[in-house]
C-alpha positions as a LaTeX table, in Angstrom:
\begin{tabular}{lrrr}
\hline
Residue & $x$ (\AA) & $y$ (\AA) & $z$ (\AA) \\
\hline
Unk1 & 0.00 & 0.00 & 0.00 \\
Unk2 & 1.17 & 3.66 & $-0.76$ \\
Unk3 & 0.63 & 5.39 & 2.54 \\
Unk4 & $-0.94$ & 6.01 & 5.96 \\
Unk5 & $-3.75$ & 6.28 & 6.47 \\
Unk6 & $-4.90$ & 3.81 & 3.69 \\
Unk7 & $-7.51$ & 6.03 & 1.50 \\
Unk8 & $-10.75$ & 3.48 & 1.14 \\
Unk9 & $-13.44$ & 3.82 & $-1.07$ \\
Unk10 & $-17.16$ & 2.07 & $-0.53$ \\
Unk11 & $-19.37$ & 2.46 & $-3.62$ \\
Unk12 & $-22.84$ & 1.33 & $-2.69$ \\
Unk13 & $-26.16$ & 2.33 & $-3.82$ \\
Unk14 & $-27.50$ & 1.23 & 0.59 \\
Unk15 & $-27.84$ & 3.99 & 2.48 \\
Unk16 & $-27.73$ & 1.89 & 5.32 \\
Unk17 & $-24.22$ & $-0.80$ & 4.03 \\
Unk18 & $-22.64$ & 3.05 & 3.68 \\
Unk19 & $-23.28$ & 4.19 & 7.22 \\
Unk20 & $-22.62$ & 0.67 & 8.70 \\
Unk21 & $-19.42$ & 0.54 & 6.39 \\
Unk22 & $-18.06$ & 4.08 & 7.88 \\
Unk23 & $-18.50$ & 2.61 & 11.76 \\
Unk24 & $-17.10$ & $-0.52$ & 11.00 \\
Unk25 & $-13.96$ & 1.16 & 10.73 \\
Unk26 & $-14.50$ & 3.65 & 12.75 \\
Unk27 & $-14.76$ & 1.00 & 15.83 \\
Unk28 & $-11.35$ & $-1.04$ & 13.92 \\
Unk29 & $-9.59$ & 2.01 & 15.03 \\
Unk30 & $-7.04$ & 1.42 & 11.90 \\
Unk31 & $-5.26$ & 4.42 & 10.14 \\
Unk32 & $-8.08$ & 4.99 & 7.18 \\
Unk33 & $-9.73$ & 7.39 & 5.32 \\
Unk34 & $-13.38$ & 6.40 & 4.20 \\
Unk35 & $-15.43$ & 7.87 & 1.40 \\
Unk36 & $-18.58$ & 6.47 & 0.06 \\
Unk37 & $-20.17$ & 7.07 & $-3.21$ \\
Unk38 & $-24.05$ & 6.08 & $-4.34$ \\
Unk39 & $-23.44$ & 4.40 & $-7.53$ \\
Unk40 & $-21.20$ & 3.42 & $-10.64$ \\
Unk41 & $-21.74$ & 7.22 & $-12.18$ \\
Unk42 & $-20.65$ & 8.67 & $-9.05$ \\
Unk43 & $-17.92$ & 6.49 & $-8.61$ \\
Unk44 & $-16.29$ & 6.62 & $-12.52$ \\
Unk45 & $-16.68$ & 10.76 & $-12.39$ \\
Unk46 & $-14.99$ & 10.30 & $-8.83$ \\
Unk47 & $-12.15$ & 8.62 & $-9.59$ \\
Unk48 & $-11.75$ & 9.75 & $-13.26$ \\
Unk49 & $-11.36$ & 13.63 & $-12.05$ \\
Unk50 & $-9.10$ & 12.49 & $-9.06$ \\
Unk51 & $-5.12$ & 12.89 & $-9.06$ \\
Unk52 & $-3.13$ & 9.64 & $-8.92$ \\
Unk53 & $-1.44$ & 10.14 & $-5.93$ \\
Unk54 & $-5.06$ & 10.57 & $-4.10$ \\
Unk55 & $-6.89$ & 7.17 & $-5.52$ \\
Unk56 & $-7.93$ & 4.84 & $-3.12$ \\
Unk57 & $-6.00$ & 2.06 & $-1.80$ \\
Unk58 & $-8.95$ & 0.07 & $-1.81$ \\
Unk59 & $-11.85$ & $-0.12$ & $-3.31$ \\
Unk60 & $-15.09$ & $-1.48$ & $-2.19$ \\
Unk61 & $-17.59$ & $-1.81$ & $-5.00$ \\
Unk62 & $-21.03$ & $-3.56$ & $-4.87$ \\
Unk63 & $-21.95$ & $-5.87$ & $-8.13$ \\
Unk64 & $-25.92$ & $-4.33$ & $-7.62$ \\
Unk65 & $-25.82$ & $-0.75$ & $-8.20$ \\
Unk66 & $-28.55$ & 1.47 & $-9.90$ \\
Unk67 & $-27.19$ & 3.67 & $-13.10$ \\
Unk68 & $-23.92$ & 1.83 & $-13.84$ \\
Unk69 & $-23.00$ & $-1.24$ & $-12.27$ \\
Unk70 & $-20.01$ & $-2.95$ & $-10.39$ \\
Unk71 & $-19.03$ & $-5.28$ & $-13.12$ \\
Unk72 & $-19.16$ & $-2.11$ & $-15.69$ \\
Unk73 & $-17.13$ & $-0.63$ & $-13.33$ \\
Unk74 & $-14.63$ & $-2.61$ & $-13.09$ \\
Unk75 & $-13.98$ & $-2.91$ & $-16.74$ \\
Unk76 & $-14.10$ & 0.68 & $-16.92$ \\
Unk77 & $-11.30$ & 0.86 & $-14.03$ \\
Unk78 & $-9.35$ & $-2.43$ & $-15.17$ \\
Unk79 & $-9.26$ & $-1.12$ & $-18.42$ \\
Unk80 & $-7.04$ & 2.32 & $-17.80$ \\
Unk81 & $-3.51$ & 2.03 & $-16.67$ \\
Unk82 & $-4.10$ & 5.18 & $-14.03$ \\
Unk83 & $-6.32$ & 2.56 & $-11.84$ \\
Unk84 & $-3.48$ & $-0.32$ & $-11.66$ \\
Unk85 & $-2.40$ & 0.71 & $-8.06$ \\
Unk86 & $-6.07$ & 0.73 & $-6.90$ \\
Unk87 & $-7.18$ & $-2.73$ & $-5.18$ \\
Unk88 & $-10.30$ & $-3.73$ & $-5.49$ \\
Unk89 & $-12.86$ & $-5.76$ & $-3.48$ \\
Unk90 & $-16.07$ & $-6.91$ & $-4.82$ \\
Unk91 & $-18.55$ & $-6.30$ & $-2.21$ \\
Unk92 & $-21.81$ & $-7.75$ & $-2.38$ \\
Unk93 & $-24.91$ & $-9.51$ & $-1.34$ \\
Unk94 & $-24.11$ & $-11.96$ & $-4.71$ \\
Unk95 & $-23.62$ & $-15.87$ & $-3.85$ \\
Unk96 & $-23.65$ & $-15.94$ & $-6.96$ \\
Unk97 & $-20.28$ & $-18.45$ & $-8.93$ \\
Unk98 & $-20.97$ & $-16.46$ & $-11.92$ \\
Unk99 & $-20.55$ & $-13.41$ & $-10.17$ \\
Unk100 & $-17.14$ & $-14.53$ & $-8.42$ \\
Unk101 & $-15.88$ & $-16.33$ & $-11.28$ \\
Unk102 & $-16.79$ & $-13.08$ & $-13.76$ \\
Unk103 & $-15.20$ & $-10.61$ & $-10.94$ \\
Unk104 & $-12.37$ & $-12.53$ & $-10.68$ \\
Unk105 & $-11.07$ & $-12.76$ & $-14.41$ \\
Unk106 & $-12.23$ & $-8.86$ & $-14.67$ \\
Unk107 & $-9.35$ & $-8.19$ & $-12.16$ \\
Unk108 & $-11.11$ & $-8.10$ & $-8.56$ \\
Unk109 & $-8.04$ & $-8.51$ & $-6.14$ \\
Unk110 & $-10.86$ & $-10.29$ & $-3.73$ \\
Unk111 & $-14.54$ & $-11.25$ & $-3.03$ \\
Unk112 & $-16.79$ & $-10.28$ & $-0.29$ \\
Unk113 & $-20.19$ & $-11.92$ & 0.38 \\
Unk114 & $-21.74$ & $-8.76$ & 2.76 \\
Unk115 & $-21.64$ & $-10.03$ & 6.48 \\
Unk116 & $-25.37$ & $-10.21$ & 8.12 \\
Unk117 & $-24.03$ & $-8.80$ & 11.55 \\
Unk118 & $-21.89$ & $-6.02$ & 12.58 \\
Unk119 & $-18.91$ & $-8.01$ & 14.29 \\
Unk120 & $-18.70$ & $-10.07$ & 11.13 \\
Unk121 & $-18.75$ & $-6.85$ & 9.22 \\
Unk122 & $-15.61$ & $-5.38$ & 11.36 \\
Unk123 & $-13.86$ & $-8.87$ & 10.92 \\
Unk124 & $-14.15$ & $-9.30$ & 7.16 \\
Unk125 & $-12.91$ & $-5.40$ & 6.69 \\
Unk126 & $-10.37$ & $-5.85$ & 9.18 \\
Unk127 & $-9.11$ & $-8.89$ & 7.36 \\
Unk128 & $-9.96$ & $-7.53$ & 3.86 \\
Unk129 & $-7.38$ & $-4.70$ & 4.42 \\
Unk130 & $-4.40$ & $-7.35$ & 4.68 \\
Unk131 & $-5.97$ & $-9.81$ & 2.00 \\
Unk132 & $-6.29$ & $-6.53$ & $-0.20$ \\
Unk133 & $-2.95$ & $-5.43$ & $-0.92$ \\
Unk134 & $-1.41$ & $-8.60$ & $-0.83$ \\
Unk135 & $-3.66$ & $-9.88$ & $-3.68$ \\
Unk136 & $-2.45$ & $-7.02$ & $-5.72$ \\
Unk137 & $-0.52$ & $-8.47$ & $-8.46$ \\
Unk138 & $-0.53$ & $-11.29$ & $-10.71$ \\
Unk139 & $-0.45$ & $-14.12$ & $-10.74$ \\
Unk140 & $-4.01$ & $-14.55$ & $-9.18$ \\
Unk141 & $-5.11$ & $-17.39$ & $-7.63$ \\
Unk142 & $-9.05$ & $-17.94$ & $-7.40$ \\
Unk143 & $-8.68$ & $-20.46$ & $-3.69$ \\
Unk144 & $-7.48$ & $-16.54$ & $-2.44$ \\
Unk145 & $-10.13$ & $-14.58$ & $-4.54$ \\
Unk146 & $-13.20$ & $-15.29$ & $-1.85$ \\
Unk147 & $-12.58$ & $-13.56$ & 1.43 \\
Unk148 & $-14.73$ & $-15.35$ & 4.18 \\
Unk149 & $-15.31$ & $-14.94$ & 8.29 \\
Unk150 & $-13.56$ & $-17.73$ & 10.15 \\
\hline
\end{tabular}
């Protein structure tokens, strides 16, 4: 990772994942910066009018988003060389193998199924941070790909 604190990034069209997202770290106590978006728009104009050296370390993006997206997201952000540095966890409701297979050969460094508690939530960010940037470059391996609560 580039720098303290790490710069994270939720994009989430749930009011209420956003908010529960923000306190989750808030409570992990670790050296972050959160920002949340609404949707794939939002995001794309976010981090297309942002300078390099402020991109997120880590990127949270939901597959179900209203407007644009995750998975046209991630093209869209796999797809331009200013975006290799970013890291970025899928980070979703989705069960779905399409949805982890697909994520995973469009360059997701790891998959999230959304906890359905709070503690679970704090333990799969916590360990998503590590998981994250070690993931970052190739090759990938798909047995590392889904992040889980143990």
């Amino acid at each position: 990772m580039k720098s303290n604190p790490l710069k994270i990034l939720l994009a989430d069209d749930d009011e209420a994942d956003r908010l529960l997202f923000i306190e989750a770290f808030d409570e992990l106590n670790a050296e972050t910066s959160v920002q949340t978006v609404n949707d794939g728009v939002e995001l794309m104009a976010l981090l297309r009018q942002t300078v390099i050296e402020y991109l997120p370390d880590i990127l949270f993006l939901d597959i179900n988003m209203p407007k644009k997206n995750g998975l046209d997201c991630l093209k869209e952000i796999r797809a331009d060389k200013k975006f290799k540095e970013v890291s970025i966890a899928i980070f979703t409701t989705s069960s779905s193998q399409g949805d982890m297979e697909n994520t995973f050969l469009l360059g997701a460094n790891v998959y999230i199924n959304k906890p359905n508690n709070f503690q679970n939530l704090k333990k799969i960010l916590e360990k998503s941070l590590s998981y994250a940037s070690v993931y970052q470059d190739p090759p990938f391996n798909i047995d590392n790909f889904i992040l889980n609560v143990e």
